[in-house]
N, C-alpha and C positions, 0 to 999 in steps of 0.2 A: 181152684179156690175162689169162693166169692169175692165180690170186690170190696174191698178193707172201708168202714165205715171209720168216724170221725172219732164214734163211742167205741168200736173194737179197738181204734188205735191207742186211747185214750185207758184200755183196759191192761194192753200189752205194757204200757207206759209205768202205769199203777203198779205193775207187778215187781218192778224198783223198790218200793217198798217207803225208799226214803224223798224222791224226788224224781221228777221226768220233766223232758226239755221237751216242749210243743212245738212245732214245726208249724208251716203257712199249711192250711187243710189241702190237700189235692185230692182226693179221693169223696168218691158219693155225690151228694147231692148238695155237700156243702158249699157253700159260696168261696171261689179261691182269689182270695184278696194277693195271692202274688201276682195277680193279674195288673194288679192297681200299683203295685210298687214302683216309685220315678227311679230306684237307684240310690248309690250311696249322698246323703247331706244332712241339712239339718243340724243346730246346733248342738250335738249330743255329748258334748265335750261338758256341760252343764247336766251335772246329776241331779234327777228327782229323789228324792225319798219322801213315800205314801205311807202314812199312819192310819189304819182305821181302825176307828174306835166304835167295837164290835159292840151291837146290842145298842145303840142310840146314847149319847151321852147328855146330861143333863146340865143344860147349857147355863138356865140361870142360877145355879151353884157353881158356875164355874166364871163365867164373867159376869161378877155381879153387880146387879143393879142399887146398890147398899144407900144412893138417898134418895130411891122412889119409896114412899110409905104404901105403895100399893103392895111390895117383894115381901113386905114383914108379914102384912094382912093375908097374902097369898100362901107363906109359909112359915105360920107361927109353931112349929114343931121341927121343921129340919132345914129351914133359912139359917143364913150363917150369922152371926152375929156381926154387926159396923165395926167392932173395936177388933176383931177376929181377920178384918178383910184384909189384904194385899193390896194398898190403894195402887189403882193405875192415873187415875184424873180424880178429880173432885165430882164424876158420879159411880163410876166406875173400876172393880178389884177383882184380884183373883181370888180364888179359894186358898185358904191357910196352908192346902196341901201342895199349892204348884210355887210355894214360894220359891224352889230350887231357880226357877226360870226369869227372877228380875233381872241379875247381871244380864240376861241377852236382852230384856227388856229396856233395861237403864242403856243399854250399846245401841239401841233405834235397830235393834239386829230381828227384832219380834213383832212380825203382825198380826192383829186380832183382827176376824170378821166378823162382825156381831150378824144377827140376823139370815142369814144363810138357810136357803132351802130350793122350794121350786111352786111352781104355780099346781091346785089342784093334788096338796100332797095326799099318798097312801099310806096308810101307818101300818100296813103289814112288812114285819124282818125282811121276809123274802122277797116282795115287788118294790121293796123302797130300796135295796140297796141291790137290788138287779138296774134299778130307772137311775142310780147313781152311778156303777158301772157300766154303764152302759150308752149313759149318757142320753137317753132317752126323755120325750115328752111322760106325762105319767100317763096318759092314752095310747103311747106309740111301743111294741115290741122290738126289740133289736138284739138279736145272736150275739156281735160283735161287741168287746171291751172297747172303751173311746181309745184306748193305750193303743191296743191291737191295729185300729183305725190310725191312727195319728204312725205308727208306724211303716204299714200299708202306702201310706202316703210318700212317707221319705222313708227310706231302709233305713237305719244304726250303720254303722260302716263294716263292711264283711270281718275285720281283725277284732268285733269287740267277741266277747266270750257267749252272749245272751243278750238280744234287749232288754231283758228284766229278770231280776232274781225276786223270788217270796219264801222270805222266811218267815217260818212257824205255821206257817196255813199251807195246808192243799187247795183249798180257793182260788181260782186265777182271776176271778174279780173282773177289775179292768182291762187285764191283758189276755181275759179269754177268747176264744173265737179266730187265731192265729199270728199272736202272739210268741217268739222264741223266748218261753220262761222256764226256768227252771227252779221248781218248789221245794225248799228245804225244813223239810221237818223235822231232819233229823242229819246233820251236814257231816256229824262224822261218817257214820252209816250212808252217805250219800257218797262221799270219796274212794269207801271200800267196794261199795258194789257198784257205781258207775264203773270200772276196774272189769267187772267181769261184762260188760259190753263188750262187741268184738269191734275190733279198730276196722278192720277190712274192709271194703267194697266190695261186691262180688257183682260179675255179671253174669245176672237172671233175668229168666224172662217171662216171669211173673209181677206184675207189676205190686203187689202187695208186699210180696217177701222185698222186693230191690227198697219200696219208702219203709219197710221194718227197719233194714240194712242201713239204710241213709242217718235213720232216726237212732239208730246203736251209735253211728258213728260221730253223729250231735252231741249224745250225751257224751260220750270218750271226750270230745273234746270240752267241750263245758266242764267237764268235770276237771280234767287239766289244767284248765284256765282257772280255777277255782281252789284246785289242791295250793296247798302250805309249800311255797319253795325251797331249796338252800339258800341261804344270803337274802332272803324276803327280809322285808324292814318288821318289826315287833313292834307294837304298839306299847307305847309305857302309859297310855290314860287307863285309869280304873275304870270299871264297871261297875253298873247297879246289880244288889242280886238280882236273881230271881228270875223267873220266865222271860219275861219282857226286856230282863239285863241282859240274860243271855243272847237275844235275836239281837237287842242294840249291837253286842261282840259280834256275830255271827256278820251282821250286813257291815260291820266297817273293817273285817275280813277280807271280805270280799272285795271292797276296796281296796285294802292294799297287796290284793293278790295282782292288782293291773297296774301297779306301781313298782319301781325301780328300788333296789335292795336301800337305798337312799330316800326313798321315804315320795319321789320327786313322781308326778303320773305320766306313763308313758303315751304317746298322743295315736290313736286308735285301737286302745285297748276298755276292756270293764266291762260297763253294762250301762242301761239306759237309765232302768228305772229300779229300785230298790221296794219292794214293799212289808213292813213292817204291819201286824197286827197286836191289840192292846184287847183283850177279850172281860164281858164282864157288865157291859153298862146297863143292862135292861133292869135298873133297878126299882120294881114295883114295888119292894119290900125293903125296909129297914136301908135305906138310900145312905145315910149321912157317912158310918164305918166303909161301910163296902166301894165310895164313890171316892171318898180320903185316900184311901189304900193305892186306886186305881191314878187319882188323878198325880198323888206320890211319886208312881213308879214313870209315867206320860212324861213329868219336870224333870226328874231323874235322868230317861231316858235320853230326852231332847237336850240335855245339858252335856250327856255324856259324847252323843253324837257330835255336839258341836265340839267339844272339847279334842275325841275324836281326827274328826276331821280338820282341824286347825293342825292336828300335828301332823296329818298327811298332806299338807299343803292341799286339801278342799274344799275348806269353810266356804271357801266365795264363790266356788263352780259350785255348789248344792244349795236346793231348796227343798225344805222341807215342808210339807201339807198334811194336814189330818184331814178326815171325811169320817162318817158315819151314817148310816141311813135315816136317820132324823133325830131329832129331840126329844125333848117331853112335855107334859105340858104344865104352865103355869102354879095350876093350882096342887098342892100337893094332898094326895090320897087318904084312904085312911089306916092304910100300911104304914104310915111314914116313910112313903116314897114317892113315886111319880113316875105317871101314867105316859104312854107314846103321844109323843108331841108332833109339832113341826118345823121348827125351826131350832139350828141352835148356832154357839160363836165356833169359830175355825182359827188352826193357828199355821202361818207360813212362815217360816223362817229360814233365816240366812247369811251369809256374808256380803249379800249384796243386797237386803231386803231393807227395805223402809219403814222402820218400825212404826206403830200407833196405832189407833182404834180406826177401824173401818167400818162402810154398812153403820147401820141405824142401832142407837139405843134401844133394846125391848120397850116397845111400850105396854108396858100394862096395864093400862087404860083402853087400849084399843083389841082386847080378845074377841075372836068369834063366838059364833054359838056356843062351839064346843071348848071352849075354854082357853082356845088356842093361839098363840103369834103368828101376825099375819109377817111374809118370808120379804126382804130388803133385798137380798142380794141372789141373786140364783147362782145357785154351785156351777153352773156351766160359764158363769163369768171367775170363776178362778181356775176353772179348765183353760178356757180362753187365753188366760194370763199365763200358764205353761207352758201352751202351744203357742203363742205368739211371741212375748216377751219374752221368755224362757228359752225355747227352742225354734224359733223365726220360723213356724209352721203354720198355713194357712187353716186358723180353727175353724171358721165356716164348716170347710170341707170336712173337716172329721167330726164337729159338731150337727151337723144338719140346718145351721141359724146362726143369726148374726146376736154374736154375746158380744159385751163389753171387757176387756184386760181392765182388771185391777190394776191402779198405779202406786204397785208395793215394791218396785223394783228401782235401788239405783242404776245409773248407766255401768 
């Protein structure tokens, strides 16, 4: 047999149907970052949860600029109206639709990052949110998910279940390139046919068939680690409906599948990193319904998680972060919508976050040629703030550059 490539492994994996756990690459020509691993640390006792907000969201309908008269002039057809805002300061509101989210707000529990982007943005789907997974210059290519890196570095402790679970996407995003993620698309269907993986080791002396073998025996136990117990703790917090409700259920699931039938987390067990996606925002057309809907289900969601995790005793180990591959821009279209931007706000939140506005007011007075916001805070400074603040991990190293932590975190 040939020697097992990254994309053959990756096809056997597929054939799950519902989810596959990714292993460190050894085979091919692929770069093997378990080369690079120190061993077990790392503050990993502190859960991520990653939101992205598929398709670029549009930032100034969502942290609005409500007493620049440039925002009215900019969008006299799908601007939000002053009386309509969500004041957060006296220039400053949210959208009518994320009201659900003041209580974490008014709790200092919610950080906003206005301005958020990178130097030299691309406004293509695919290379701007490859340069955000990836953590990359928008010059520079890289294989490697920054997650996958940041891993690499420090191992997750050998007893948790996965470094990261994705629900609703096949996307590994961040934690592509050798990453242990296990993608759930479908988690019932994921429980029943990880099942039919063979537990086994066998010794062969094929080196392909033995990392198939390894990689059965990954999933078996992931999936384990992940099934419904007897005496597991039940969640009494409601849920949002809908798509987006259901992954909210799905990934706090999952958390309390690494917790004590008591509700209480047991100490190296879970997962590292959580990621959530929110699908929908590329809205070029008829922006105002479609963006209400979405930015609804986002307040909802983050309300639910927190609620959530407060009753699995997590709220203050978890932080939660949106991304998306860029904004839109300013001026709105004549779809009554808007067009790919560059810049947009981010929201981190948590039990231990410091709420307020961060990064720079949009100014829109200051557009480029193209119509566009020029970027305050570069997303690899809230990368930074993860790895560093977050999880006491040298960002340099998995960033490639020295980025700034955001100081959104209490001690």
């Amino acid at each position: 047999m040939r020697e097992m490539r990254r994309r053959d492994f990756l096809t056997f994996a597929g054939g799950l149907g519902a989810a596959w756990l990714v292993p460190m690459p050894v085979f091919g020509a692929a770069r093997d970052l378990a080369g690079m691993r120190l061993g077990a640390g790392g503050n990993y006792g502190n859960l991520l949860i990653l939101i992205e907000l598929k398709g670029g969201n549009d930032g100034l309908n969502t942290v609005i600029p409500y007493a620049d008269p440039l925002y009215a002039s900019l969008r006299p057809g799908i601007g939000i109206a002053r009386d309509q805002v969500v004041q957060l300061d006296e220039r400053s509101g949210l959208h009518p639709a994320m009201g659900a989210v003041l209580p974490m707000w008014q709790a200092n529990e919610l950080a906003i990052v206005q301005g958020v982007g990178y130097p030299q943005p691309n406004l293509s789907h695919f290379r701007s949110i490859e340069i955000w997974n990836t953590a990359s210059r928008s010059d520079e290519y890289l294989r490697d998910g920054w997650l996958s890196r940041a891993f690499a570095q420090r191992a997750v402790p050998p007893g948790f279940d996965a470094d990261g679970v994705i629900v609703g996407s096949a996307e590994l995003g961040p934690l592509g390139g050798g990453a242990r993620a296990v993608t759930l698309t479908n988690p019932a269907q994921f429980l029943r046919e990880a099942g039919l993986a063979s537990a086994h080791a066998a010794q062969v002396s094929n080196p392909a068939l033995a990392h198939v073998l390894r990689v059965e025996n990954d999933i078996v136990k992931a999936a384990d680690g992940l099934r419904p117990r007897q005496g597991q703790y039940v969640l009494r917090t409601p849920m949002p409906a809908g798509a987006f409700g259901n992954g909210v259920k799905t990934a706090l699931q999952v958390v309390a599948a690494a917790d004590s039938p008591a509700g209480v987390p047991q100490p190296g067990r879970g997962v590292a990193v959580l990621r959530l996606t929110l699908n929908g925002f590329d809205t070029h057309q008829n922006q105002p319904g479609q963006q209400a809907n979405l930015l609804r289900q986002l307040a909802q969601g983050m309300m639910a998680l927190r609620a959530g995790l407060t009753e699995l005793n997590r709220w203050k180990s978890t932080m939660i972060v949106t991304y998306a591959e860029f904004g839109r821009r300013a001026r709105e279209n004549q779809s009554h919508g808007t067009d790919h931007g560059t810049v947009a706000p981010h929201f981190i939140a948590g039990g231990r976050v410091r709420g307020g506005l961060y990064g720079d007011v949009p100014r829109l007075d200051r557009l480029d040629g193209n119509g566009n916001l020029p970027f305050a805070v570069d997303f690899r400074d809230v990368y930074a703030t993860v790895l560093q603040r977050w999880w006491r991990l040298d960002p340099q190293r998995v960033l490639g550059g020295a980025f700034k932590p955001l100081d959104v975190l209490r001690a």
